[in-house]
N, C-alpha and C positions, 0 to 999 in steps of 0.2 A: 566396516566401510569407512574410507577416510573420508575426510571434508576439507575443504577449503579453508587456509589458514593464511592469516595475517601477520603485521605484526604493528604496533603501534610507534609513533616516532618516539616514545622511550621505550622503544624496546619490547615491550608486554605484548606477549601474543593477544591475538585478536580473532575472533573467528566470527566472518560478516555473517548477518543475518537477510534473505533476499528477500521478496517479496514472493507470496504465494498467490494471494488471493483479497480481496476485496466481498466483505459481509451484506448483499443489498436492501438486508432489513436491520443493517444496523446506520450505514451512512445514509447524510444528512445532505449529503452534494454542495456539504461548504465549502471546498475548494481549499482546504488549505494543506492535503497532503501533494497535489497537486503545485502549487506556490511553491512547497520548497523541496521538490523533487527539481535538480539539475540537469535530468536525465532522460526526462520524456517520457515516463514510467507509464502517466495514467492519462486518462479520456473522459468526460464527462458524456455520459449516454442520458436515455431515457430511461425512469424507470419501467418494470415491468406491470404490465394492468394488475396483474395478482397481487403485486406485493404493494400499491397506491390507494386501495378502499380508503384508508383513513388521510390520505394526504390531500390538499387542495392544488391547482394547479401551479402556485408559487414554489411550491417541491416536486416536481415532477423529474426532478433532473438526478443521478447518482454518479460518481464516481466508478471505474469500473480499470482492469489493470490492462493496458494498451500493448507495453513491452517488455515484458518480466525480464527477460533475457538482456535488458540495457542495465538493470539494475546493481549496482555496487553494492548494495546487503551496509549500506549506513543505518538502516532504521529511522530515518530521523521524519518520513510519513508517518511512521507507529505512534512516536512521539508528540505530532500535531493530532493528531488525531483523536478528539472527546470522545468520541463514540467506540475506542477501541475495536474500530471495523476491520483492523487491516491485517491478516494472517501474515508472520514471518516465519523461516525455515532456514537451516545452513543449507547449505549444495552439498551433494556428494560430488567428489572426483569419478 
């Protein structure tokens, strides 16, 4: 199955990585893949009752993926993110 290939400005293929998915027991609803998403990627929801027992209300809030389909496969949510919550994937063609 092929995939989605780049190339970088020197040249070097490239092959984006998109956004899959969003972990809701591992984000933190810090916001910062958010922040340097260009793209409109993600949405801060609420968390789920089940998954909040241990949190107080000041966390009640997660991260969640809004428009997978805007995303350019930069990675660079993956890379802000401590809690390596954020599943990436190539695309197949």
């Amino acid at each position: 199955m092929a995939t989605i290939m780049g190339t970088t400005r020197g040249g070097k293929p490239w092959e984006p990585q998109f956004v899959i998915s969003i972990d809701p027991k591992l984000c933190i609803g810090c916001g910062r893949c958010y922040k340097t998403c260009a793209r409109n990627v993600f949405e801060l929801i609420e968390r789920e009752e089940d998954d909040d027992d241990d949190m107080d209300d000041d966390q009640a809030m997660i991260m969640s993926v809004k428009d997978a389909m805007d995303c350019i496969g930069c990675e660079a949510c993956g890379k802000v993110c401590s809690k390596k919550a954020i599943s990436h994937a190539p695309a197949a063609l």
